[in-house]
C-alpha positions as CSV (number, residue, x, y, z in Angstrom):
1,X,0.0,0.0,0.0
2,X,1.7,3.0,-1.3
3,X,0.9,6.5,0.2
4,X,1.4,10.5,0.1
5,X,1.3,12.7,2.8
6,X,1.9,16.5,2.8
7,X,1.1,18.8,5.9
8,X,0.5,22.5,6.2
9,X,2.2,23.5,2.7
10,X,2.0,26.9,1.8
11,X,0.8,27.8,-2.3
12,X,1.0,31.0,-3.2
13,X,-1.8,32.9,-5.1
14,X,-2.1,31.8,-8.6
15,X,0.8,29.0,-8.2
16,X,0.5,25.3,-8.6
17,X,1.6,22.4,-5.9
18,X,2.8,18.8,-7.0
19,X,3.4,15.8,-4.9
20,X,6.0,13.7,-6.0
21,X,4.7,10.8,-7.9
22,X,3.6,7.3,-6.1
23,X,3.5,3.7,-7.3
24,X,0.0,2.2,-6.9
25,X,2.0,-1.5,-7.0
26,X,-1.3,-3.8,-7.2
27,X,-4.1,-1.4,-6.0
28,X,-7.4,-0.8,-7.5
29,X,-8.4,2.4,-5.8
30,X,-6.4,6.1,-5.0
31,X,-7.9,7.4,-2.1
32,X,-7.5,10.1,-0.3
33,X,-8.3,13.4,1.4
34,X,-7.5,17.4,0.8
35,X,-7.9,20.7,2.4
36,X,-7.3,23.7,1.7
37,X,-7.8,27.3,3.0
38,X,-8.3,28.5,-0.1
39,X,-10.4,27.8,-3.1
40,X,-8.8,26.1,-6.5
41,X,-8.7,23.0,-8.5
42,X,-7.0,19.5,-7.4
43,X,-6.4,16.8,-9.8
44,X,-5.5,13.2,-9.1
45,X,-3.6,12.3,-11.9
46,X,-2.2,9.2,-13.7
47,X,0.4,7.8,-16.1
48,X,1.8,4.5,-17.5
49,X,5.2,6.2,-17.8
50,X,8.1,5.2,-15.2
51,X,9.5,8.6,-13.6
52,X,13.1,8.3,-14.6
53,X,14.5,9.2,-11.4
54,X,12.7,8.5,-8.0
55,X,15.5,9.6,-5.9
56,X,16.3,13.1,-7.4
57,X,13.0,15.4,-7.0
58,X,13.7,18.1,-10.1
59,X,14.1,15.2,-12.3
60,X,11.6,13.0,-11.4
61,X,9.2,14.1,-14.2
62,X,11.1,15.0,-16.6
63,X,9.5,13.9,-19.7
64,X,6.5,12.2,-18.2
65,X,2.9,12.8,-19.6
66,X,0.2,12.8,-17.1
67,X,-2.5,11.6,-19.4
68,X,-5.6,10.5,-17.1
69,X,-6.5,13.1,-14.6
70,X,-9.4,13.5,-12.3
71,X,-10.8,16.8,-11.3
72,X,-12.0,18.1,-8.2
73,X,-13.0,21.3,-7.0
74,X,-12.3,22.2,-3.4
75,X,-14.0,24.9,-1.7
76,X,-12.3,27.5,0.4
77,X,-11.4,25.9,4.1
78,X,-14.1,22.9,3.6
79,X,-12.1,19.3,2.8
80,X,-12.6,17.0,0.3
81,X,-12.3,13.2,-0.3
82,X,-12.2,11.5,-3.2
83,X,-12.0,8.0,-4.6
84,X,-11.2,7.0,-8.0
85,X,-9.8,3.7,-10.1
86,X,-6.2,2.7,-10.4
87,X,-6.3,2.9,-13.9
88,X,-2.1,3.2,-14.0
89,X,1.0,2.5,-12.0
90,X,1.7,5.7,-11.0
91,X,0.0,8.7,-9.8
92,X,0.1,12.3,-8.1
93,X,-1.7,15.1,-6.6
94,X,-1.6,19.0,-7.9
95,X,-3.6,21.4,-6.7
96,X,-3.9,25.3,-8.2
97,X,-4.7,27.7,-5.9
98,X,-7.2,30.1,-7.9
99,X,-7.9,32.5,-5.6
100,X,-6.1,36.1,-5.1
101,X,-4.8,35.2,-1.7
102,X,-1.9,32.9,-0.9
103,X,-2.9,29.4,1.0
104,X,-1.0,29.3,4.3
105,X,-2.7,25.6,5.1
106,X,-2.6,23.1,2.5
107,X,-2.9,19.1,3.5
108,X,-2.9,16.1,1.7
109,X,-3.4,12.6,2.5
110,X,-3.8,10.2,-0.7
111,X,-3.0,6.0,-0.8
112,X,-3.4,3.5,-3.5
113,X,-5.5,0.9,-1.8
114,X,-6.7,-3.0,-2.5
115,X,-10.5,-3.4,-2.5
116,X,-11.2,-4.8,0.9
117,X,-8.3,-3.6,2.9
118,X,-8.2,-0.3,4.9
């Protein structure tokens, strides 16, 4: 059971936040949980492509295409959970903070899970 965890990060106004990618391994569901004080958009999203380099963070994604992605809209200081397929062996998290005010409180909590296990 692979999981992401990310505490209190600030995003400024306008700027996007990206986890690091995770390997769902044999899971059939991402789930997962995110708040924000702010409003803005988080995606789940997916790819068949291996990152090339798990152990350095600016080149992790080089070159990788993150071709199924799941919207959700999250609403200023009110959290949001979410549940979607395993559809590939690798996901992430990135949230855009749309508002015009920098978002001091940012969490995230996402695993890939087997059906039946908690």
């Amino acid at each position: 059971m692979a999981h992401f965890i990310a505490n209190n990060n600030e995003v400024k106004k306008g700027t996007t936040w990206e986890s690091q990618p995770v390997q769902t391994d044999f899971a059939e569901f991402i789930t997962g949980s995110f708040f924000s004080e702010q409003g803005g958009t988080l995606e789940i999203q997916q790819t068949f492509e291996y990152p090339k380099n798990h152990e350095n963070d600016e080149k992790a994604l080089e070159g990788v295409h993150w071709d199924i992605v799941t919207q959700v809209t999250v609403a200023a200081k009110e959290g949001k959970g979410f549940q979607i397929f395993a559809l590939a062996p690798y996901f992430r998290l990135v949230y855009k903070n749309s508002s015009g005010v920098d978002d001091k409180a940012v969490r995230a909590y996402a695993r890939a899970q087997e059906k039946g296990r908690v």
